[in-house]
C-alpha positions as CSV (number, residue, x, y, z in Angstrom):
1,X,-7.1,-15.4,-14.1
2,X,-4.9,-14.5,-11.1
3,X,-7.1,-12.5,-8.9
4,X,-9.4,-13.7,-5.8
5,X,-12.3,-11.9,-4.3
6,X,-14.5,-12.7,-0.6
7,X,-17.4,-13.6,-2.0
8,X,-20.2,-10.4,-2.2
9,X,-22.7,-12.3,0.8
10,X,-22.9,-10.0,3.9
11,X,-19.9,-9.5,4.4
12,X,-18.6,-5.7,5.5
13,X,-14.3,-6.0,4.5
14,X,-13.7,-7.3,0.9
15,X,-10.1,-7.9,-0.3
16,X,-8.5,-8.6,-3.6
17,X,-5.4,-10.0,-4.4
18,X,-3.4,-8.8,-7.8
19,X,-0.7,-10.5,-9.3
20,X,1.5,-9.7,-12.5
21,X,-0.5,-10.7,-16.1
22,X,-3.8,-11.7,-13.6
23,X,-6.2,-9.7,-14.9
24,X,-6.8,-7.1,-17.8
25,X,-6.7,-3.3,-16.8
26,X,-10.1,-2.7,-17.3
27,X,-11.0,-5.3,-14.9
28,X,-9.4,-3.3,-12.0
29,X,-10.0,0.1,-13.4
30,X,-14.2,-0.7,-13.7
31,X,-13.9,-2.0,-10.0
32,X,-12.6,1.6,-9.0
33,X,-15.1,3.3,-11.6
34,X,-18.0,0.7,-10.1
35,X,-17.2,2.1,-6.5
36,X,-16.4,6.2,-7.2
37,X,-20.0,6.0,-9.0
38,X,-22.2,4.2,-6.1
39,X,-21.1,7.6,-4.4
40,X,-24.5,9.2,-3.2
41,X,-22.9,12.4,-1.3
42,X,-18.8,12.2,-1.0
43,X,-15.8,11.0,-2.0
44,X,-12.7,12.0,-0.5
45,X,-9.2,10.4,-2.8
46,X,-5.4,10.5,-1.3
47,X,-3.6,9.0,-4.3
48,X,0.4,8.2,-4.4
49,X,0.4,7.6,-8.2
50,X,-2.4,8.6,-10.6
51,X,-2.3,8.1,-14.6
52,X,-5.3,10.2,-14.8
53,X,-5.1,10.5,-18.7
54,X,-4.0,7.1,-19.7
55,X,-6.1,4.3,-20.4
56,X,-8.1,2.2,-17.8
57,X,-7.1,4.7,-15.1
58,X,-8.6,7.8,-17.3
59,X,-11.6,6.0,-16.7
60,X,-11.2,6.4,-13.3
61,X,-10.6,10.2,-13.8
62,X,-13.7,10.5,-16.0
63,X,-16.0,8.6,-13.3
64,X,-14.8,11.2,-10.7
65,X,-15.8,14.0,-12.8
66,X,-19.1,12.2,-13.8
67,X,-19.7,12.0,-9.9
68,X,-19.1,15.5,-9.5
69,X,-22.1,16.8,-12.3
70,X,-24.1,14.1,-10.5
71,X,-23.6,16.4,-7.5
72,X,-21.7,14.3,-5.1
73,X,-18.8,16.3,-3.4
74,X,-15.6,15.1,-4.7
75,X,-12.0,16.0,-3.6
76,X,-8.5,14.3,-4.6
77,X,-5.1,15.5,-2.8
78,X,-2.3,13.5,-4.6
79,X,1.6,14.2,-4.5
80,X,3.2,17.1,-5.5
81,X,6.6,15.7,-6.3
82,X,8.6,13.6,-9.1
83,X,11.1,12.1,-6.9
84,X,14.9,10.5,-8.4
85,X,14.3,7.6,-9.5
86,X,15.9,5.2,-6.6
87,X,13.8,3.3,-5.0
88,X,10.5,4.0,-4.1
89,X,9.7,4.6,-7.6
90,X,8.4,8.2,-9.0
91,X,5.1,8.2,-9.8
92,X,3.8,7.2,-13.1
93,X,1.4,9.8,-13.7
94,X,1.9,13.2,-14.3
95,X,0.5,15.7,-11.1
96,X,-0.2,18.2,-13.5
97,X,-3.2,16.1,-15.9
98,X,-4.3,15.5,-12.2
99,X,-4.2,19.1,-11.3
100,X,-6.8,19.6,-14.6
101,X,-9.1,17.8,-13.5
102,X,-12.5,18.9,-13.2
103,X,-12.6,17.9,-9.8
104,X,-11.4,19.7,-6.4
105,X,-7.6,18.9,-6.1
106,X,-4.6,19.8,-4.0
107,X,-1.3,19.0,-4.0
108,X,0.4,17.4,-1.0
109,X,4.1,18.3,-0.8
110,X,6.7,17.3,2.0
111,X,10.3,18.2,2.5
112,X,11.3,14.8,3.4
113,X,8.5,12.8,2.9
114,X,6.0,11.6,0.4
115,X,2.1,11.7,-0.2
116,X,2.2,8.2,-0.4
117,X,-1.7,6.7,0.4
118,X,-4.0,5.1,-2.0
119,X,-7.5,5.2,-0.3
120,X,-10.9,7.0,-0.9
121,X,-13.7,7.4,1.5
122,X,-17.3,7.2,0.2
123,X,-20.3,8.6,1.9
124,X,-18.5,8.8,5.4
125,X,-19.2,5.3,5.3
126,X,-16.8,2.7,2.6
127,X,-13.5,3.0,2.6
128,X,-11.2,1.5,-0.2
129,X,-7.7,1.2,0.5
130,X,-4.2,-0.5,-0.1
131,X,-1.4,-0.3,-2.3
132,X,-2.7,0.2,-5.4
133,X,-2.1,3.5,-7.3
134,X,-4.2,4.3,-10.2
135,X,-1.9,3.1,-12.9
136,X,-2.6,0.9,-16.0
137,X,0.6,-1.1,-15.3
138,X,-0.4,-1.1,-11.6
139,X,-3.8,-2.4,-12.1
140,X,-2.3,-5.7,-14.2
141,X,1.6,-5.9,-14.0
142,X,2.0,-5.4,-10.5
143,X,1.2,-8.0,-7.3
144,X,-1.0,-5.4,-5.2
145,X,-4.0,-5.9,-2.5
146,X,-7.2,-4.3,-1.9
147,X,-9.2,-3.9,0.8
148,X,-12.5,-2.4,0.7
149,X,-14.8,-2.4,4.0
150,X,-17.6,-0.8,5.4
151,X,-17.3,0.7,8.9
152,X,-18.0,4.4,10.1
153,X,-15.4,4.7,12.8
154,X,-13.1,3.3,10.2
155,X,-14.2,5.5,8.1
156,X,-14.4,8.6,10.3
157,X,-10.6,7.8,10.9
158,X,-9.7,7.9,7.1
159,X,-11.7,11.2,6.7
160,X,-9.7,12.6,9.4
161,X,-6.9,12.3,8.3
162,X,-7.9,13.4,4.7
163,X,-9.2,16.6,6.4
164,X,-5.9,17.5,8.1
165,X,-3.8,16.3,4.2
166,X,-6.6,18.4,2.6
167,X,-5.8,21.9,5.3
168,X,-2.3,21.9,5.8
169,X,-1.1,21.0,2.2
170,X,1.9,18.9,3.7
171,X,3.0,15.7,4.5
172,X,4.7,16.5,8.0
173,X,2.4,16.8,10.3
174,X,-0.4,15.1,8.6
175,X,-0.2,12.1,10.8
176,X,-3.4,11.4,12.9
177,X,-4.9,9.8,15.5
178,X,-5.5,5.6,14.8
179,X,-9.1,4.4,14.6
180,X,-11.0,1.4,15.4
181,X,-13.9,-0.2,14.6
182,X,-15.6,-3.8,14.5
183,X,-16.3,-5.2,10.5
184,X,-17.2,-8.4,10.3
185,X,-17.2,-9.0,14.2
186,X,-13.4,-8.8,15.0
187,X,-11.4,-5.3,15.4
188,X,-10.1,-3.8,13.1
189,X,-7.6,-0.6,13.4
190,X,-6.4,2.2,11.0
191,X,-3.0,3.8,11.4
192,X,-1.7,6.5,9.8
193,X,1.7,8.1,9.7
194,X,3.6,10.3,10.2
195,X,2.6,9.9,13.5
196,X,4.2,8.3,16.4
197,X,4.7,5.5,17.3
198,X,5.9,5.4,13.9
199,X,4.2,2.2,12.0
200,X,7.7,0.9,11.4
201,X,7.9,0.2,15.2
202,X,3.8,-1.2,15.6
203,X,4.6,-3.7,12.8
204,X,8.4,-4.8,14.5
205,X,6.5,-5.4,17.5
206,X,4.0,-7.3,16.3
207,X,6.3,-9.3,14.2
208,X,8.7,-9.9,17.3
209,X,5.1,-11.6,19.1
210,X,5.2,-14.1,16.2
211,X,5.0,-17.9,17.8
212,X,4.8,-19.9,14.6
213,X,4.6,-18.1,11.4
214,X,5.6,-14.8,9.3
215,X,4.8,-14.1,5.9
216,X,5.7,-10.6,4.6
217,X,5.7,-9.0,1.2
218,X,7.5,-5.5,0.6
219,X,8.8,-4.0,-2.6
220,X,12.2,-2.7,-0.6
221,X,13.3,-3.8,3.4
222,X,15.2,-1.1,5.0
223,X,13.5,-0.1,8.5
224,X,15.9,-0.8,10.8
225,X,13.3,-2.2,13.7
226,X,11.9,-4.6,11.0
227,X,15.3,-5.7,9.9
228,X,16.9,-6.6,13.0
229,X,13.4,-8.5,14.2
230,X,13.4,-10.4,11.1
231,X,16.9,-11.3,11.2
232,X,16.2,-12.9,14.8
233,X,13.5,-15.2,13.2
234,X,15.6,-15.8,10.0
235,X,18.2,-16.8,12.3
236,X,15.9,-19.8,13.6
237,X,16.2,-22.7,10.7
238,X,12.7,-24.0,12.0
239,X,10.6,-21.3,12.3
240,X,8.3,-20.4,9.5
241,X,9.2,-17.8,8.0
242,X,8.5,-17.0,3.7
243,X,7.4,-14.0,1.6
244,X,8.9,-11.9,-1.5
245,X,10.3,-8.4,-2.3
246,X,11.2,-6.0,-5.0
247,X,14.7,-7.7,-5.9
248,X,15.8,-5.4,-9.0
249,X,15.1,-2.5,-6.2
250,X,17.0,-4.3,-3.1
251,X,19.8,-4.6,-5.2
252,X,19.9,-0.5,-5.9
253,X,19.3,-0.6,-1.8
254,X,22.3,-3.1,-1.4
255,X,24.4,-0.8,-3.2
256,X,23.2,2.5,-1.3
257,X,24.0,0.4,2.4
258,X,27.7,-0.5,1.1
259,X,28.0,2.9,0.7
260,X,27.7,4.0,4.0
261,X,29.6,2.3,7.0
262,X,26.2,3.1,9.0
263,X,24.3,0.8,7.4
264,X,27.0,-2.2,7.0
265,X,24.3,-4.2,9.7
266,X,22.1,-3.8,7.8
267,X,23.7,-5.5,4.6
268,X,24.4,-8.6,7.2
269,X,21.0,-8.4,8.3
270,X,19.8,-8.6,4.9
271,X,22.0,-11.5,4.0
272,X,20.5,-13.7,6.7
273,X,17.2,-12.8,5.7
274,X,16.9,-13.0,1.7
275,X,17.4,-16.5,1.6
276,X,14.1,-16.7,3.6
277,X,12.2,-14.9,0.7
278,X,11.8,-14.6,-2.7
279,X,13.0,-11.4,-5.3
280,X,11.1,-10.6,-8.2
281,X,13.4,-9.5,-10.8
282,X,11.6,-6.5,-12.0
283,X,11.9,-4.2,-14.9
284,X,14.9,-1.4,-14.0
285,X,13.3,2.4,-13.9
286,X,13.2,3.9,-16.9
287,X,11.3,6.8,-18.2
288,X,8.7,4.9,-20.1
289,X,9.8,1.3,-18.9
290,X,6.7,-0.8,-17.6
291,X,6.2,-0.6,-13.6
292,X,6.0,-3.6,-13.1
293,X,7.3,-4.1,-9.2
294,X,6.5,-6.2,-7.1
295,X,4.5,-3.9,-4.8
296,X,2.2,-5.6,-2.2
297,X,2.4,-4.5,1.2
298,X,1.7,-7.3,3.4
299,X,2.7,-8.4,6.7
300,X,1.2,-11.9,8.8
301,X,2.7,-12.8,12.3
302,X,0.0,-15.6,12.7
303,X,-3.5,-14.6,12.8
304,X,-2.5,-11.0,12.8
305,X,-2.4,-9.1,9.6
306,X,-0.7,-5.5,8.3
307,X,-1.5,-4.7,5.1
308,X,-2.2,-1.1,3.5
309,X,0.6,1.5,1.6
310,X,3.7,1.3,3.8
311,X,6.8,-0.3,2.1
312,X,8.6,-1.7,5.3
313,X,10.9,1.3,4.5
314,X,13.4,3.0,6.7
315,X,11.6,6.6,4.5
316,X,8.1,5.3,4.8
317,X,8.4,7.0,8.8
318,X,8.4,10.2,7.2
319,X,5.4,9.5,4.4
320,X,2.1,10.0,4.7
321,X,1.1,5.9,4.7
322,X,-2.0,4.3,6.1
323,X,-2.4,0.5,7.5
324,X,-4.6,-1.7,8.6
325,X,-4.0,-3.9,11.3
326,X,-6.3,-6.7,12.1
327,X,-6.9,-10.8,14.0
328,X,-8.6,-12.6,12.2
329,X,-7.9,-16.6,11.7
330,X,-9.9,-17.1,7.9
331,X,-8.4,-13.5,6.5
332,X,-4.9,-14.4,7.9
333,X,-4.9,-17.6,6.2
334,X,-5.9,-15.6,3.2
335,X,-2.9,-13.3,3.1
336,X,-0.3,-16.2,4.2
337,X,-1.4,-18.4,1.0
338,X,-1.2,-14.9,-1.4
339,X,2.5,-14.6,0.5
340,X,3.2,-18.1,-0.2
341,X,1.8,-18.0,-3.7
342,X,3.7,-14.7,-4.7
343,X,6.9,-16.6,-2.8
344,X,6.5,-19.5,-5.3
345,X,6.2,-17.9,-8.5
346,X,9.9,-16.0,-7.9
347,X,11.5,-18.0,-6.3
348,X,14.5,-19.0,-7.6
């Protein structure tokens, strides 16, 4: 079985690592049910993608609802929009079985952006985060992490945000504040966009402070800022650089930058850089084909780790996206062998 878990102990930040065919659906799906029903008071759930009446992930749906007769105060804001089907990918699940759910919902629309999170909150006090969406398909075909973690800054910083998604309805402007807080005795902070600095830039910057290593996963490539910095270290033969992408959806982007003189760079840029990394060839979009992307959102630049629902996309300025941005030695490690292990099993 594929999948790797801290051990339980004492520790306050848990994270799981998902890879394609690693675990049955039920596995993943009774982790989210296990979590949404040790809810004593609250949940609060920004969702990209929810199957909410399909499989392991109506289990999900049916433990929210269950922890709403048990009296604990449940709301769910999700995205209001099917987008084309370029990349990222539409959503899954259908807005509308989420919409019928017993639950409190609201839809999140945008006129250039998506709702694109996947965290809850529990009891003003968990939060569980990263860039899984509530999909059979995502919980076992996809590579995806999770972090879960118990801090109430951290979690005051989530629930903020949910607030202002939950008032204003909209992606723009939904952007708030970053918090921090200490788990596991080193500092941990949550970003959130669209808010400036945008997170494209944060994560550039921390890249271009890399001194010996970089590990990234991301479904598509296409912010500018990250592009050119990893080009730079691409550039260097010697330095260590590895990680894996989307490749069936960097092709669709290839095609889209050819198309428009603006972006020529950025094919160049991109042509230093894949041989770096590895391209899982993934199933083309298809209404009704598996989803089966390669859809981790990681980012190492030594001990420093990025990890939570933004795609290292030139679009994912204008989403509503959540990271988490940490130093930690043992965790970084953690993340660099799933890069390197995700790298290994497509490369070609």
């Amino acid at each position: 079985m594929e999948i790797s878990h801290d051990p339980p102990s004492t520790l306050s930040m848990e994270v799981e690592f998902l890879q394609d065919g690693g675990s049955p659906s039920s596995a993943v799906g009774g982790e989210l049910v296990a979590f949404i029903l040790a809810a004593k008071n609250r949940l609060d759930v920004a969702i990209y993608d929810f199957d909410a009446g399909v499989g392991a992930a109506a289990g999900v749906a049916r433990a929210l609802e269950e922890a709403l007769r048990r009296g604990v105060q449940v709301r769910v804001v999700f995205n209001r929009e099917r987008r084309a089907p370029g990349p990222p990918r539409p959503p899954k699940g259908d807005p509308r079985v989420i919409d019928g759910l017993s639950v409190p919902t609201r839809a999140i629309g945008g006129d250039d952006g998506l709702m694109h999170h996947k965290y809850m909150v529990r009891d003003s006090a968990d939060v569980w985060t990263g860039s899984l969406n509530w999909t059979d398909d995502a919980f076992t075909r996809e590579e995806n992490v999770i972090v879960r973690l118990r801090s109430e800054p951290i979690s005051a910083a989530y629930e903020a945000n949910f607030e202002r998604l939950w008032d204003r309805q909209r992606v723009e402007g939904s952007g708030t504040p970053s918090g921090a807080g200490v788990v596991d005795g080193f500092s941990v902070q949550a970003m959130f966009s669209p808010e400036e600095p945008h997170i494209a830039h944060l994560i550039a910057g921390r890249l271009g402070d890399a001194s010996k290593r970089i590990r990234i996963l991301t479904p598509v490539l296409t912010s500018g800022p990250i592009l050119g910095t990893l080009a730079e270290f691409a550039g260097r033969p010697s330095f260590d650089l590895a990680g894996a992408y989307d490749h069936t959806q960097m092709e669709e982007v290839q095609a889209q930058w050819r198309g428009l003189r603006a972006n020529h760079w950025k094919v160049d840029a991109w042509g230093v850089i894949a041989p770096r990394l590895s391209g899982k060839r993934s199933t083309p979009y298809a209404p009704g084909s598996v989803h089966d992307y390669m859809h981790a959102k990681v980012v190492v630049a030594d001990s420093v780790v990025l990890t939570g629902s933004y795609n290292c996309s030139r679009g994912g300025n204008d989403n509503a996206e959540n990271v988490l941005q940490f130093e930690n030695h043992d965790l970084a490690e953690r993340f660099a062998s799933y890069a390197d292990l995700v790298a290994a099993r497509y490369r070609q």
